[in-house]
ChimeraX commands (.cxc) that place a marker at each C-alpha (Angstrom):
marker #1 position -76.00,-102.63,89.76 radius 0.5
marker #1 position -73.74,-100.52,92.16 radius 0.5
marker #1 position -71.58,-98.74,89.43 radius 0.5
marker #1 position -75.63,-97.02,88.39 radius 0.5
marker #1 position -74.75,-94.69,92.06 radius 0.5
marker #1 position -77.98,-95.34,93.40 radius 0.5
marker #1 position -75.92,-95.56,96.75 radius 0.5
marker #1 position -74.28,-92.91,96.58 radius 0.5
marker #1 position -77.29,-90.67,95.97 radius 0.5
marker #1 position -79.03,-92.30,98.40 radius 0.5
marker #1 position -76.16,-91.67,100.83 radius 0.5
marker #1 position -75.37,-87.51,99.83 radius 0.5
marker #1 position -78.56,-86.57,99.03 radius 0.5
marker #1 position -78.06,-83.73,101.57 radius 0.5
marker #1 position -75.08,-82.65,100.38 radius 0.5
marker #1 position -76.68,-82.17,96.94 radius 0.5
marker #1 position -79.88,-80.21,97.93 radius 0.5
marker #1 position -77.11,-78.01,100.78 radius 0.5
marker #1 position -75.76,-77.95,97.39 radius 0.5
marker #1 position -78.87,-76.51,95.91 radius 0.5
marker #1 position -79.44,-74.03,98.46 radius 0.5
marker #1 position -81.99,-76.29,101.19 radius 0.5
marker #1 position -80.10,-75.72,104.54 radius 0.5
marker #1 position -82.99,-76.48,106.76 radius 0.5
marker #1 position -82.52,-79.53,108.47 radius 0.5
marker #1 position -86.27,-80.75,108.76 radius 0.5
marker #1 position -86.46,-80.02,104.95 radius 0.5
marker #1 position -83.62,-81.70,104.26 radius 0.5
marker #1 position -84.35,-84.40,106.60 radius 0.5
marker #1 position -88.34,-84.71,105.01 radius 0.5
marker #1 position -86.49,-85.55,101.67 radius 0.5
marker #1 position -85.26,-88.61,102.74 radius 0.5
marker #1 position -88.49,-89.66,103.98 radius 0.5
marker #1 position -89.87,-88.45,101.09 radius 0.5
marker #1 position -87.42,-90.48,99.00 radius 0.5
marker #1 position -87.39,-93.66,101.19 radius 0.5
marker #1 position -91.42,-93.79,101.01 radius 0.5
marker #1 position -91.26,-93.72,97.62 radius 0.5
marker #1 position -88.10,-96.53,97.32 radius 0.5
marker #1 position -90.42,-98.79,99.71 radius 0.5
marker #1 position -93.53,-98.30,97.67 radius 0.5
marker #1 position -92.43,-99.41,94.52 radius 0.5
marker #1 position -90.45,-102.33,96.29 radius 0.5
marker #1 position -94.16,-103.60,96.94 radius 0.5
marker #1 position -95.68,-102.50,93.39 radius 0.5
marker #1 position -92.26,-104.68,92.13 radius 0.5
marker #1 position -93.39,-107.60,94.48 radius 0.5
marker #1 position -96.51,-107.99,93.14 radius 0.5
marker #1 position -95.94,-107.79,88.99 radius 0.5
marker #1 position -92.72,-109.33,89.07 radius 0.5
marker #1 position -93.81,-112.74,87.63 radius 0.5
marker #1 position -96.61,-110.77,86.00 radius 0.5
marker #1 position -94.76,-108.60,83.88 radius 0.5
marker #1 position -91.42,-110.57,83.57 radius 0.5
marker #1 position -87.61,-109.76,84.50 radius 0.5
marker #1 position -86.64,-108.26,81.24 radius 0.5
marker #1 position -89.66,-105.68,80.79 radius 0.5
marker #1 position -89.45,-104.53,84.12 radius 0.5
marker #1 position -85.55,-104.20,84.00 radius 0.5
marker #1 position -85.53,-102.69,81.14 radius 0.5
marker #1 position -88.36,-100.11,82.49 radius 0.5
marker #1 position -86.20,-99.21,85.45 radius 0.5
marker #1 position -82.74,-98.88,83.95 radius 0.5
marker #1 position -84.35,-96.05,81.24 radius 0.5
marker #1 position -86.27,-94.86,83.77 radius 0.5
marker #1 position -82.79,-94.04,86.23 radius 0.5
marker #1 position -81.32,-92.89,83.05 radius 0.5
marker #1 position -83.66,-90.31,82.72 radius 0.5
marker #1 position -84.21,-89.26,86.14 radius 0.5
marker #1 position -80.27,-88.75,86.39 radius 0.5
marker #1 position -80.64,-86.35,83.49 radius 0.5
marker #1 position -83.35,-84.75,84.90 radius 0.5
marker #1 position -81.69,-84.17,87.98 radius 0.5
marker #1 position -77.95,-83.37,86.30 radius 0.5
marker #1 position -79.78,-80.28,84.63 radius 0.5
marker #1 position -81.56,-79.18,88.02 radius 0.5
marker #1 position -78.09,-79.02,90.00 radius 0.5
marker #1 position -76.42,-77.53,86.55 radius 0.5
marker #1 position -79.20,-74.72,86.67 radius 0.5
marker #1 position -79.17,-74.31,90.33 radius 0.5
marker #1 position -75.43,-74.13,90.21 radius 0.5
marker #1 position -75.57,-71.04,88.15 radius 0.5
marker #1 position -78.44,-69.31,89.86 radius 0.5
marker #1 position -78.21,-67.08,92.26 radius 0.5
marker #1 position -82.06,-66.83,93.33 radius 0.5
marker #1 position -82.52,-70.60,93.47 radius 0.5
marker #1 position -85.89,-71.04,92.10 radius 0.5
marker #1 position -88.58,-73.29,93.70 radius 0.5
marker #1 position -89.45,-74.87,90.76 radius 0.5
marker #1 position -85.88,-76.59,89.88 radius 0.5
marker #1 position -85.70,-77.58,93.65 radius 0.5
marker #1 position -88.39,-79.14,93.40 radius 0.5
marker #1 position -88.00,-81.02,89.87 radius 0.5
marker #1 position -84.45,-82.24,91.80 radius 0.5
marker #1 position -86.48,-83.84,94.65 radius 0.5
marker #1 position -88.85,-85.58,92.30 radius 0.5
marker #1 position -86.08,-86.71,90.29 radius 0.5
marker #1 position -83.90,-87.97,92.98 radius 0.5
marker #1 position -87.21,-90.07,94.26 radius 0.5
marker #1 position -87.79,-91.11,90.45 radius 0.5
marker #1 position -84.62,-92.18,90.28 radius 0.5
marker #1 position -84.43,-94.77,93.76 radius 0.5
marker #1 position -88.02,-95.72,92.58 radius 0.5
marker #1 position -86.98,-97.10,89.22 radius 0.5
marker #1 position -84.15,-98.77,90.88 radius 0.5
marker #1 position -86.42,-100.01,92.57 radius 0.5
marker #1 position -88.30,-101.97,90.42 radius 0.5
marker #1 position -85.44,-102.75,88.01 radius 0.5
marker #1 position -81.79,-102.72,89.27 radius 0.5
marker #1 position -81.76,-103.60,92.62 radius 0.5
marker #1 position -84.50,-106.35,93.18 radius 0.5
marker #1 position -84.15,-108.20,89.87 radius 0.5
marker #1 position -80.61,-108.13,89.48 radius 0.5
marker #1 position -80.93,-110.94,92.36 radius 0.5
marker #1 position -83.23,-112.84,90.65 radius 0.5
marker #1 position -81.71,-113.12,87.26 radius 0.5
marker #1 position -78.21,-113.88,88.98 radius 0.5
marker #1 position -80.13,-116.81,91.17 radius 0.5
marker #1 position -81.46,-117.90,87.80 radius 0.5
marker #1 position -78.75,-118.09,85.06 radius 0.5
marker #1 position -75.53,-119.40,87.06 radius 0.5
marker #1 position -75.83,-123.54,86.04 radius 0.5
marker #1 position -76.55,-125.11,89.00 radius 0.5
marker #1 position -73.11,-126.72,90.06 radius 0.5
marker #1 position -71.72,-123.50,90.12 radius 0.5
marker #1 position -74.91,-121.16,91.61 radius 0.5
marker #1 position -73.18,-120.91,95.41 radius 0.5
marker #1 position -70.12,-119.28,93.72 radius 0.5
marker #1 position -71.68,-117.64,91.24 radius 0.5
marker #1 position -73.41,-115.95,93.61 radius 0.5
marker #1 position -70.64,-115.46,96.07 radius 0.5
marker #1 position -68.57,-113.87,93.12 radius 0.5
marker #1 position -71.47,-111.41,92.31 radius 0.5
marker #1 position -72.12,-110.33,95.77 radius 0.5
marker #1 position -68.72,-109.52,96.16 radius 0.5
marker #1 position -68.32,-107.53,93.25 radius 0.5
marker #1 position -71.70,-105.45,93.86 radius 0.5
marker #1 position -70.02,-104.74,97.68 radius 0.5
marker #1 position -66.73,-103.61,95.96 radius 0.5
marker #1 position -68.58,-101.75,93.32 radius 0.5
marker #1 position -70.76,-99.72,95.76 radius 0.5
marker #1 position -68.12,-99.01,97.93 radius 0.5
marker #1 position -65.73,-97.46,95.31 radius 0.5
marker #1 position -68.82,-95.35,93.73 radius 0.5
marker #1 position -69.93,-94.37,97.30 radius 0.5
marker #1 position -66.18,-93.10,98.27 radius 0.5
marker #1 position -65.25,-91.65,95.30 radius 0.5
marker #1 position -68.76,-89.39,94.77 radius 0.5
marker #1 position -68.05,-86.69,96.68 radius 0.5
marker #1 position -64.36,-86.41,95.32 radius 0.5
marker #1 position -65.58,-86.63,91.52 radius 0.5
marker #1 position -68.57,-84.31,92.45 radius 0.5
marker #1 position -65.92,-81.75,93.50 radius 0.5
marker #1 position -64.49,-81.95,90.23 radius 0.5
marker #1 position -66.59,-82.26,87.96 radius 0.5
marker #1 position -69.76,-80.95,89.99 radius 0.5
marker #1 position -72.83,-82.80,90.65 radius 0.5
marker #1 position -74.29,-81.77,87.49 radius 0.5
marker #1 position -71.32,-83.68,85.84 radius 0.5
marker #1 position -71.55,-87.09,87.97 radius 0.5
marker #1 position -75.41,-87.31,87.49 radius 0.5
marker #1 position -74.82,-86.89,83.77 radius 0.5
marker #1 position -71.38,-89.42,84.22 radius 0.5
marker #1 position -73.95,-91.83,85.97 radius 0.5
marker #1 position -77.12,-91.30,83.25 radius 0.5
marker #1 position -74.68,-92.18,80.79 radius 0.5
marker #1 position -73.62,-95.63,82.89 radius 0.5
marker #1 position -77.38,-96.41,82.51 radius 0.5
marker #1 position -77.99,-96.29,79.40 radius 0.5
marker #1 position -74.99,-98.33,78.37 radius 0.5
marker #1 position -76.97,-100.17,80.88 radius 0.5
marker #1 position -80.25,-100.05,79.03 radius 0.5
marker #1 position -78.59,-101.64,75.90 radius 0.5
marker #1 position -76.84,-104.47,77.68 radius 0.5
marker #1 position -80.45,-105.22,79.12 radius 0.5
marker #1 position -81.95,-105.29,75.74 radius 0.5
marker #1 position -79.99,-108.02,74.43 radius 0.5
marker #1 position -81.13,-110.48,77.92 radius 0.5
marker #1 position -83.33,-113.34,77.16 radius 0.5
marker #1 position -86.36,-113.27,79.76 radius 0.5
marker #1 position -86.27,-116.09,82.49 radius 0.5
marker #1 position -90.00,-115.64,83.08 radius 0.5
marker #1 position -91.87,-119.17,83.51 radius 0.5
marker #1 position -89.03,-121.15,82.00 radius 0.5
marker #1 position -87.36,-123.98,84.23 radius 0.5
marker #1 position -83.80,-123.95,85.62 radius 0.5
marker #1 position -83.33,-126.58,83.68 radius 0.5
marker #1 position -84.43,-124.78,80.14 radius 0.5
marker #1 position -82.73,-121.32,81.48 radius 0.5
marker #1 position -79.61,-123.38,82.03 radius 0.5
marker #1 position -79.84,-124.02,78.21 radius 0.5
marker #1 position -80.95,-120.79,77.53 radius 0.5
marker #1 position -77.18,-119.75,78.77 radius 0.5
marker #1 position -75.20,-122.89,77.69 radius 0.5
marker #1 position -72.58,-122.03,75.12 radius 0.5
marker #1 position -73.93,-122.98,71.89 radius 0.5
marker #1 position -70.40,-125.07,71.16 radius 0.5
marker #1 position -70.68,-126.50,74.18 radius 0.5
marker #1 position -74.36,-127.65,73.83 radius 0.5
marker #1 position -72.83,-128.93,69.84 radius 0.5
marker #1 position -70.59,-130.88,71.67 radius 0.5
marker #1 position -72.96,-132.31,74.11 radius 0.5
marker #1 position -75.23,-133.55,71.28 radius 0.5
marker #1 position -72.32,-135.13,69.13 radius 0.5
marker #1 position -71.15,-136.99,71.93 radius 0.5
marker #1 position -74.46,-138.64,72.71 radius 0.5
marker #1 position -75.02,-139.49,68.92 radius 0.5
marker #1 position -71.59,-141.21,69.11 radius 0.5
marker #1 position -72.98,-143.34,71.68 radius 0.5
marker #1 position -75.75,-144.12,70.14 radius 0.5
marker link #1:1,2 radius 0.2
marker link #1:2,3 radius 0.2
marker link #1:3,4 radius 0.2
marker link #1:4,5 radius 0.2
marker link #1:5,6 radius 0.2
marker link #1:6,7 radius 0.2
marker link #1:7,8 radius 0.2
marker link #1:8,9 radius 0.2
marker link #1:9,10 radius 0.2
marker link #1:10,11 radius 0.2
marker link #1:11,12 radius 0.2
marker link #1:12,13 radius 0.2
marker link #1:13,14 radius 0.2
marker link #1:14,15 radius 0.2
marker link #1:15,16 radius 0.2
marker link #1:16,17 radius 0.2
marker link #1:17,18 radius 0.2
marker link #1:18,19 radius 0.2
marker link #1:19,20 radius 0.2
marker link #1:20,21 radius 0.2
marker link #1:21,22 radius 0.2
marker link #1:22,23 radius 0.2
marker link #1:23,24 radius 0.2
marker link #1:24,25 radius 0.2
marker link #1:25,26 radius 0.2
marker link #1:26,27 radius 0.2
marker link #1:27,28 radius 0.2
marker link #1:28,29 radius 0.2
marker link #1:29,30 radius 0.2
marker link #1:30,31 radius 0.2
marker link #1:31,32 radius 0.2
marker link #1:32,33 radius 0.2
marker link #1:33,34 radius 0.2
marker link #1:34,35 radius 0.2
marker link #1:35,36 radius 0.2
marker link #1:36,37 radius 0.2
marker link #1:37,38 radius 0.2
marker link #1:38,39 radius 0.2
marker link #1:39,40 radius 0.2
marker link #1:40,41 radius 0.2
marker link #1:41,42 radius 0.2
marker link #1:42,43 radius 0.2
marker link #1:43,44 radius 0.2
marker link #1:44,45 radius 0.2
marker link #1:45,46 radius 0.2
marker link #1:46,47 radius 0.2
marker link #1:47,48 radius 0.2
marker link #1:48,49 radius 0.2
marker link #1:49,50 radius 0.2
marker link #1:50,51 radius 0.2
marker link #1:51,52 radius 0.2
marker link #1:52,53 radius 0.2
marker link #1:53,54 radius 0.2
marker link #1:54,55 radius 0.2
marker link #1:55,56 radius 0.2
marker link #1:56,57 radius 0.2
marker link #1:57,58 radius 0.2
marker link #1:58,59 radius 0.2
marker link #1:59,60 radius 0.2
marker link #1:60,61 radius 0.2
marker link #1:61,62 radius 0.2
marker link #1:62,63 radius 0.2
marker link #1:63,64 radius 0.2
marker link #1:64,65 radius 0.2
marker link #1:65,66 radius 0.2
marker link #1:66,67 radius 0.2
marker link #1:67,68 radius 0.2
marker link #1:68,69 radius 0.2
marker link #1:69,70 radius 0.2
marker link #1:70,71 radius 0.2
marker link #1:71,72 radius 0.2
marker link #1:72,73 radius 0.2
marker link #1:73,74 radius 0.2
marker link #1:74,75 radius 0.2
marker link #1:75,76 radius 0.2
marker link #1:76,77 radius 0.2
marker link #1:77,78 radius 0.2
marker link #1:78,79 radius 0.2
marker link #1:79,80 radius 0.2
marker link #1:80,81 radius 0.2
marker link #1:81,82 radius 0.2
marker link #1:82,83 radius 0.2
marker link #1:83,84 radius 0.2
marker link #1:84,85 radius 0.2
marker link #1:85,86 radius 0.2
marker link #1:86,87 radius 0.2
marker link #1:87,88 radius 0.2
marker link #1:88,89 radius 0.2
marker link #1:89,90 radius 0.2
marker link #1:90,91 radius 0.2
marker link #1:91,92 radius 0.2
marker link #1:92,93 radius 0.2
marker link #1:93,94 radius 0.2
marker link #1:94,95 radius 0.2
marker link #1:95,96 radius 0.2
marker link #1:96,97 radius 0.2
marker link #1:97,98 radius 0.2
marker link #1:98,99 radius 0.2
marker link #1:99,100 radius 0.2
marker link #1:100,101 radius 0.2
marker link #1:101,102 radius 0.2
marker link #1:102,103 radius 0.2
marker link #1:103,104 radius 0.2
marker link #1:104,105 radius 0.2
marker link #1:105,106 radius 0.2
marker link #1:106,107 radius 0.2
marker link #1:107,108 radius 0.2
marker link #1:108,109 radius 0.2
marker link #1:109,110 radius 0.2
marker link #1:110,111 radius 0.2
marker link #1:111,112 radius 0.2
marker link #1:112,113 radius 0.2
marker link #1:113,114 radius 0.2
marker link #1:114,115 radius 0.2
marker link #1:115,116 radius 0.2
marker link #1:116,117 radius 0.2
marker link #1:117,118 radius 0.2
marker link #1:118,119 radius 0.2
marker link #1:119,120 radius 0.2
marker link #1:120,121 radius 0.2
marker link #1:121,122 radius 0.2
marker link #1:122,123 radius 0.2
marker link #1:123,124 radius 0.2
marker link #1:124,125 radius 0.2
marker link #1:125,126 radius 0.2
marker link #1:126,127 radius 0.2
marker link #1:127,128 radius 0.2
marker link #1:128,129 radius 0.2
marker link #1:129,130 radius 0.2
marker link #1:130,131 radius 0.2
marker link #1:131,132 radius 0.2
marker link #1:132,133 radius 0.2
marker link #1:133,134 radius 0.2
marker link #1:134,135 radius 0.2
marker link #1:135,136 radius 0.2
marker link #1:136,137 radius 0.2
marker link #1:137,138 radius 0.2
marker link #1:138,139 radius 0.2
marker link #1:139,140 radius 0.2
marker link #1:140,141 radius 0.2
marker link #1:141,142 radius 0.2
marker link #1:142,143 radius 0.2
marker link #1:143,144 radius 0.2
marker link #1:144,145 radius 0.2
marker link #1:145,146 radius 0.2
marker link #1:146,147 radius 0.2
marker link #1:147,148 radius 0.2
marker link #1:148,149 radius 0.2
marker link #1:149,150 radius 0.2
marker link #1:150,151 radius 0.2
marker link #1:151,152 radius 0.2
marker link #1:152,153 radius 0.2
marker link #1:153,154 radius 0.2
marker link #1:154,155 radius 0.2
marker link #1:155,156 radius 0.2
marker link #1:156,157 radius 0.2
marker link #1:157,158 radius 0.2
marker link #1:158,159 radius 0.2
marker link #1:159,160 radius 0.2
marker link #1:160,161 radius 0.2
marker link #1:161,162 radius 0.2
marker link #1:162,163 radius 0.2
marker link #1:163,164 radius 0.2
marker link #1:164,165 radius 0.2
marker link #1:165,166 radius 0.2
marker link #1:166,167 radius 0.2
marker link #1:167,168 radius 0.2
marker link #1:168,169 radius 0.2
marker link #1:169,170 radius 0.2
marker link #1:170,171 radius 0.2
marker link #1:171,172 radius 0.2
marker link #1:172,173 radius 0.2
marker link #1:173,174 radius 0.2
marker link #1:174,175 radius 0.2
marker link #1:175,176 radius 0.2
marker link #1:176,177 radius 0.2
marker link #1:177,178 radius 0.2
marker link #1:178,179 radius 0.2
marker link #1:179,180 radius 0.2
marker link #1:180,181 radius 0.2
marker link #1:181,182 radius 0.2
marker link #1:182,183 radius 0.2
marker link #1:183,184 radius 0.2
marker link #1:184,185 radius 0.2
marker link #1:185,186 radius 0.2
marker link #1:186,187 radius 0.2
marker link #1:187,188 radius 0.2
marker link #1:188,189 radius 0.2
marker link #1:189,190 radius 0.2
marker link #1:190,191 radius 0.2
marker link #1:191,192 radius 0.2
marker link #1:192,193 radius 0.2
marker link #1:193,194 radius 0.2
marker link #1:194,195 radius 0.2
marker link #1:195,196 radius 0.2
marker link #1:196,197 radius 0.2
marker link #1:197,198 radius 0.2
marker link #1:198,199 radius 0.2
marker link #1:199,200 radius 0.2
marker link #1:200,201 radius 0.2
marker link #1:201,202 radius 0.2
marker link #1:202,203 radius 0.2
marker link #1:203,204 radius 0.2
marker link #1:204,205 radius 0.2
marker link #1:205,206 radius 0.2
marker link #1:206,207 radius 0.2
marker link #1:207,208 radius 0.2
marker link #1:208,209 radius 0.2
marker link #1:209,210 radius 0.2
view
């Protein structure tokens, strides 16, 4: 979830728009509410058509959708990088991408993530499961978070946006192959995620006993 840099955008989205020639301080400052409006709106759209719509559809939905908007906002700082009058119009496509991009997440990544990992560990091993995931996202968003700025130095933040639309749609594939969770049982999404030798051996045993 971490490694798609939602945090890190989220946390250096000033940077990048100082970057892209905003210096003003109450614009720069009206982008994050801008972009935090738009992250807590479609927290509540996600709310409401989550068991509508289904885990996979919706997860699916947001990773393309962040995979796009990083693209869209990798060629917005690569043009403003190499203009020198700064046009309003690519400042403004950057700003709606950047709030694309935490609204997708969103709806996809970061809510349902939670829900598919409190859904498919078996149920013996859900409290460490979950401890083990938790702890990787933490790591995950730390080392993307600390090593932004460093990589955006060197490679620009044209070049991380189109490093990190390229994470999502590795992202988008892995999704694809996910069996949806919606309205099944723990019980049949256990089975859903047994190991098909493991399930073979389950059944020969209890035909030996019979």
């Amino acid at each position: 979830m971490q490694a798609s840099g939602n945090d890190a955008v989220i946390y250096y989205t000033p940077e990048v728009f100082q970057a892209a020639g905003i210096h003003n301080k109450k614009k720069l400052f009206g982008i994050n509410v801008i972009m935090g409006t738009s992250k807590a709106a479609f927290v509540i759209v996600l709310a409401l058509f989550l068991d509508r719509f289904g885990r996979r559809p919706l997860l699916l939905l947001g990773s393309v959708g962040m995979a796009c908007s990083l693209a869209a906002l990798g060629l917005g700082s690569k043009f403003l990088e190499h203009s020198g009058s700064k046009p309003v119009w690519a400042i403004v496509a950057s700003i709606v991408a950047v709030c694309a991009d935490v609204s997708f997440f969103s709806i996809g990544l970061g809510p349902i993530t939670w829900v598919y990992s409190s859904e498919v560990f078996p149920l013996q091993m859900r409290a460490q499961g979950t401890a083990l995931a938790i702890s990787v996202n933490r790591l995950m968003s730390r080392a993307v978070a600390m090593s932004f700025l460093s990589i955006s130095h060197r490679i620009t933040f044209a070049g991380t946006f189109f490093v990190l639309c390229g994470v999502m749609v590795l992202a988008s594939l892995f999704f694809y192959f996910l069996p949806e969770t919606k309205g099944r049982t723990l019980e049949e999404i256990g089975v859903l995620f047994e190991d098909k030798v493991e399930v073979d051996d389950t059944k020969a045993k209890e035909m030996t006993r019979l």
